[in-house]
C-alpha positions as CSV (number, residue, x, y, z in Angstrom):
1,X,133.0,138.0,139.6
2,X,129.6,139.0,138.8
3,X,126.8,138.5,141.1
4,X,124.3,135.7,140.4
5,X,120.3,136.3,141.3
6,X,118.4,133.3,141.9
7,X,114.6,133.5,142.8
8,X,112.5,130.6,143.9
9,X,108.5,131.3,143.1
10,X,105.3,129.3,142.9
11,X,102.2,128.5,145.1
12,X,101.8,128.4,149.2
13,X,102.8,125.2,150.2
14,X,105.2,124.5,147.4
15,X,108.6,124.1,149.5
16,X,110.2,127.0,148.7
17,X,111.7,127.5,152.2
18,X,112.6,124.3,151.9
19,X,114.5,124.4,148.7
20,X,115.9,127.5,149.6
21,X,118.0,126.2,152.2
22,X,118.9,123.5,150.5
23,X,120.1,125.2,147.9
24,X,122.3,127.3,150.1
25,X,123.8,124.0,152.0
26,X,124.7,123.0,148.0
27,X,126.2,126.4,147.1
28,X,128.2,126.5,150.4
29,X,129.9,123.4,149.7
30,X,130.5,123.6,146.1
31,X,131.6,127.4,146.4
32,X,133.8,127.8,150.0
33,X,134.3,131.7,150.1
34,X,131.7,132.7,148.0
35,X,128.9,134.9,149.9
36,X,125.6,133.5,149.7
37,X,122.4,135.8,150.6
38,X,119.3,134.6,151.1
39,X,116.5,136.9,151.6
40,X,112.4,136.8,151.1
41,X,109.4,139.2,149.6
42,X,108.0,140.6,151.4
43,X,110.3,140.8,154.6
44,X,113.8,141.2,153.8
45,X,114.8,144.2,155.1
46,X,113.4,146.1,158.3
47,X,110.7,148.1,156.8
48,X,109.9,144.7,154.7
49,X,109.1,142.8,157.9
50,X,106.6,146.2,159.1
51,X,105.4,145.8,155.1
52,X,105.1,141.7,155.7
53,X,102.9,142.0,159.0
54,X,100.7,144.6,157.2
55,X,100.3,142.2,154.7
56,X,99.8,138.8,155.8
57,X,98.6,139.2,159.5
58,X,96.7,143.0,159.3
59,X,93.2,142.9,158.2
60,X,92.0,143.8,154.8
61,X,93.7,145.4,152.3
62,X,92.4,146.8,149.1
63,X,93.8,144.9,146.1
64,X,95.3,147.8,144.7
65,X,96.9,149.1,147.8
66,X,98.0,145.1,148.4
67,X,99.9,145.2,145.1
68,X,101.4,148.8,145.9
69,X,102.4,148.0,149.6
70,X,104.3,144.7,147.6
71,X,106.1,147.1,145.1
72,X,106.9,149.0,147.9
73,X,108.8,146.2,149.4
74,X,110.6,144.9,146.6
75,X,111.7,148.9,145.5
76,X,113.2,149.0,149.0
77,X,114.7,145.5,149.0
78,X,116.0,146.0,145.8
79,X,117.5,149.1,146.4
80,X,119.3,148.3,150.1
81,X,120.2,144.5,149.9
82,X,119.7,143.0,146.8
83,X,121.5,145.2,144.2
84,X,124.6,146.2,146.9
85,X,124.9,142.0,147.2
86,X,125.0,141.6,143.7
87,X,127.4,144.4,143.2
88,X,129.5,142.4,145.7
89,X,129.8,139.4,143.6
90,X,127.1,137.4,146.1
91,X,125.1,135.2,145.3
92,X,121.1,135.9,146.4
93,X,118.8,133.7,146.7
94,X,115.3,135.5,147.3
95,X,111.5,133.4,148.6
96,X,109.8,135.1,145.8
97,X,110.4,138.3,143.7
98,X,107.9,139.7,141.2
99,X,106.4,137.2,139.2
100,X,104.9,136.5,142.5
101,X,102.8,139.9,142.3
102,X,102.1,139.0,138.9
103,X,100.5,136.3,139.6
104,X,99.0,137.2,143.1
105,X,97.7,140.3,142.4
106,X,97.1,140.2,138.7
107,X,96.0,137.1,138.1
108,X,94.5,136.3,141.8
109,X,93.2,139.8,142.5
110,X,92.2,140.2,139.4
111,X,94.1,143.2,138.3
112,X,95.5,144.0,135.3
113,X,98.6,141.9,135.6
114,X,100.5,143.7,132.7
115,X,100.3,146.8,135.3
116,X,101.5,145.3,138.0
117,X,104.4,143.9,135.7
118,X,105.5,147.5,135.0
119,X,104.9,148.7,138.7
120,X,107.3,145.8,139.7
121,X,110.1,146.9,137.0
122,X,109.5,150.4,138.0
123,X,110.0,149.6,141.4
124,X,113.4,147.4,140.9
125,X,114.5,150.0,138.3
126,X,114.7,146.3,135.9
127,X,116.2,144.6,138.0
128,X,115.3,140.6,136.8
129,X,116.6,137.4,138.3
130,X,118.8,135.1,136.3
131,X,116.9,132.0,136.9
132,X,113.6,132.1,138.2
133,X,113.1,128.1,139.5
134,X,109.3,127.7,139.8
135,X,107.7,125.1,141.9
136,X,104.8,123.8,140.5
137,X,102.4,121.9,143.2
138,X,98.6,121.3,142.6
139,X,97.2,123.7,145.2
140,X,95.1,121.1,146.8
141,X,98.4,119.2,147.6
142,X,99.6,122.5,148.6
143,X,97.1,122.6,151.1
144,X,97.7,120.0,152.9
145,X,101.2,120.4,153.5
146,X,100.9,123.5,154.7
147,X,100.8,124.0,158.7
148,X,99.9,126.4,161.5
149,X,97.7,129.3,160.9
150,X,97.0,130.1,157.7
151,X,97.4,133.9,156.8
152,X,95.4,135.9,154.1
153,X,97.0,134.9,150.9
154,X,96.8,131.2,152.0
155,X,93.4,131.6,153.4
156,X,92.3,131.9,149.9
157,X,90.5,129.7,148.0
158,X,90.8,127.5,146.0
159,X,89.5,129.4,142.8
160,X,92.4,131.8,143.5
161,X,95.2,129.4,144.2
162,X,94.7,127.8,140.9
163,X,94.7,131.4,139.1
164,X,97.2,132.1,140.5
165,X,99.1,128.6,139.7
166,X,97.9,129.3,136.1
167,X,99.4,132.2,135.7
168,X,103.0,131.1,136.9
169,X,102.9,128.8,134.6
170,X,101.8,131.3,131.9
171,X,105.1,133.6,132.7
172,X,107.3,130.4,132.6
173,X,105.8,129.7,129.4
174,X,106.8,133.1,127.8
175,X,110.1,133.1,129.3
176,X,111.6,129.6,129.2
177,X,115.0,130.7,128.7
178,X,114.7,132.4,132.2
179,X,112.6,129.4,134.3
180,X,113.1,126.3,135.2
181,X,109.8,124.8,135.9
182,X,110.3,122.0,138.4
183,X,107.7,119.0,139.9
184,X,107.0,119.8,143.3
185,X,105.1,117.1,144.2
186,X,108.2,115.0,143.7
187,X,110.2,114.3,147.2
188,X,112.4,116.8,148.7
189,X,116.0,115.8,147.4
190,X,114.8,115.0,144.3
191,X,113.6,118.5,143.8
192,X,117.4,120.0,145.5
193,X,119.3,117.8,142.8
194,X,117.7,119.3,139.8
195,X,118.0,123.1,140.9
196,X,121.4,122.5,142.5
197,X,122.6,121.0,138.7
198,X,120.5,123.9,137.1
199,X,122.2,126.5,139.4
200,X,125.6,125.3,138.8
201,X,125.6,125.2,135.1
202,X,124.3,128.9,136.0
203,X,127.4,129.7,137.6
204,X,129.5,127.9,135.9
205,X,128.2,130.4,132.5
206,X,127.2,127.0,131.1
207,X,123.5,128.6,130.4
208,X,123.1,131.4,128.0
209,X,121.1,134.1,127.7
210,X,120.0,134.1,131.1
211,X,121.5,137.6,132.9
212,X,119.0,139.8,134.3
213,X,118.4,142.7,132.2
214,X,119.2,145.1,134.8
215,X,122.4,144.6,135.3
């Protein structure tokens, strides 16, 4: 049994955490047995959480070094949990992956984000989900939901978060075989039912042309 990876992108605020575990409550009772990982970017490993506090909670970083500290992560996660998980049979459910530096730090930093998309493959040796579920909010919606203190990439503004919106929506866009592009202003369980039916035709090799290419 092949390994399955699922990644979960889109805006602060959009309910990925949220989804995630709900998602994993769904794949736990349809598949008893069947080892389900779920992991984040940054901060899914040990050096990831020292990578995620530089990050989010450390002061300024330079938008270059921001987008190299991120490959950074991801090369590490990739390399130590995600790809010996896969090779396992598991199936991993990841709080963003690389379309999330795409966006962030090509589209919001303003880098060049065909770069960062070749830094990211570099770093994960190819390594793509196969089904990237994007949850689309408006980011002044976004806003509000979100709670607590915010930390640099949600103290953003605006401007950004809408660049950065635009620009997940521009990968989806260019690779609908691969997304499913989902509401997330719609309620909670309404959101879980169409990932959880998109996930298991997924697993049930209902969808085609949807393996990551680096496997």
């Amino acid at each position: 049994m092949r390994g399955v990876f699922i990644a979960l992108e889109g805006g602060d605020g959009a309910g990925k955490s949220t989804q995630l575990r709900l998602l994993r409550e769904h794949l736990e009772r349809v598949a008893p047995g069947r080892e389900v990982l779920l992991t984040r970017e940054p901060g899914g490993t040990p050096l990831g959480v020292e990578i995620r506090q530089l990050l989010l909670h450390g002061g300024e970083v330079a938008p270059r070094a921001e987008a190299l500290l991120f490959a950074a992560d991801r090369a590490h996660h990739v390399a130590t949990l995600v790809r010996p998980a896969l090779e396992r049979g598991a199936v991993v459910l990841t709080d963003r992956f690389m379309d999330s530096s795409i966006a962030y730090q090509g589209a919001g930093r303003s880098l060049a984000a065909d770069e960062v998309d070749r830094l990211s493959r570099w770093a994960t040796e190819g390594l793509l989900p196969d089904l990237t579920v994007l949850l689309d909010l408006d980011p002044a919606l976004a806003a509000g939901r979100r709670g607590g203190e915010a930390d640099r990439m949600e103290s953003e503004s605006t401007v950004f978060h809408t660049r950065v919106r635009e620009h997940f929506l521009a990968l989806a866009a260019r690779e609908p075989e691969r997304y499913l592009v989902v509401d997330a202003a719609r309620p909670a369980a309404e959101i879980a039912a169409e990932v959880s039916r998109a996930v298991d035709a997924l697993l049930a090799g209902a969808v085609d042309g949807v393996e990551g290419s680096g496997r």
